[in-house]
Steps between C-alpha positions, in 0.01 A plus 500: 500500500557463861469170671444376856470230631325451862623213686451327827331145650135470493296762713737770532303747310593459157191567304392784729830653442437460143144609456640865674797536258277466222180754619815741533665451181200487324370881688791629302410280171744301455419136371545215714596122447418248776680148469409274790712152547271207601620151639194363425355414193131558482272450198256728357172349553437244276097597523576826300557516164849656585546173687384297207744652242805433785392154525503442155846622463502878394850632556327853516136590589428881523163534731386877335278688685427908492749675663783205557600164368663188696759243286540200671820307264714198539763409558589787772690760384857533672532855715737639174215442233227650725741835559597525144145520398406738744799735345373435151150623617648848664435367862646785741510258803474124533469379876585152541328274809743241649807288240706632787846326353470712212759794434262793416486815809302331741364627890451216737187514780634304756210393750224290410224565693395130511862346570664778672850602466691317173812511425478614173867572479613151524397451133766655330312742320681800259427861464312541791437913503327484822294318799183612642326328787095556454374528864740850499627596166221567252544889507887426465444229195219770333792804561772259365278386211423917390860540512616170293231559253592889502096592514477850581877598275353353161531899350870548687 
């Protein structure tokens, strides 16, 4: 399993970074993990029965519906536990939004189109592959991504 993680401040094109690494990994079928860091806590509707079952304490509550499911648990899962079970279930490639002072291969996006330039590098972050600036480098972050993921040499 390879894993990813996409970092950068708030606007600087994380998610549509993401959502283009996975329509290409999945055109060549591999199966794709998506763990997004939030530093807000929001609550599933309490007006659904989903809702009702968190308010009432459920630790797990699997919403089933044809063709997907969504688990809502508690307490959060640390970063470790999430990857492990994603390598239990045969995940080819987990791609992880944000927990930038983690230690896993990470690419930084270092404008935010809202706050301008950050200084994303005053952070101390680790294992920093690469940096890609939005406004110029998607076609260099796609070409960089075919070439870390090695799409196109999977029979080589």
């Amino acid at each position: 399993m390879k894993t990813l993680q996409i970092a950068g401040y708030k606007n600087t094109g994380k998610t549509t970074l993401i959502l283009d690494f996975v329509k290409l990994l999945k055109q060549h079928g591999y199966t794709v993990a998506i763990i997004k860091h939030h530093h807000v806590e929001e609550i599933v509707p309490n007006d659904t029965d989903t809702g009702r079952f968190y308010e009432a304490g459920a630790d797990y509550t699997a919403f089933n519906m044809p063709g997907h499911s969504v688990m809502t648990e508690r307490p959060e899962k640390p970063l470790t536990v999430q990857l492990q079970r994603f390598q239990t279930e045969g995940v080819d490639f987990v791609l992880v939004e944000g927990y930038k002072k983690e230690n896993y291969s990470k690419i930084i996006l270092t404008y935010s189109f809202t706050e301008g330039k950050t200084d994303i590098n005053e952070i101390g972050l680790t294992n920093v592959l690469n940096r890609f600036d939005m406004r110029y480098d998607m076609d260099n972050a796609m070409d960089w991504f075919k070439e870390w993921s090695n799409i196109g040499n999977e029979n080589v």
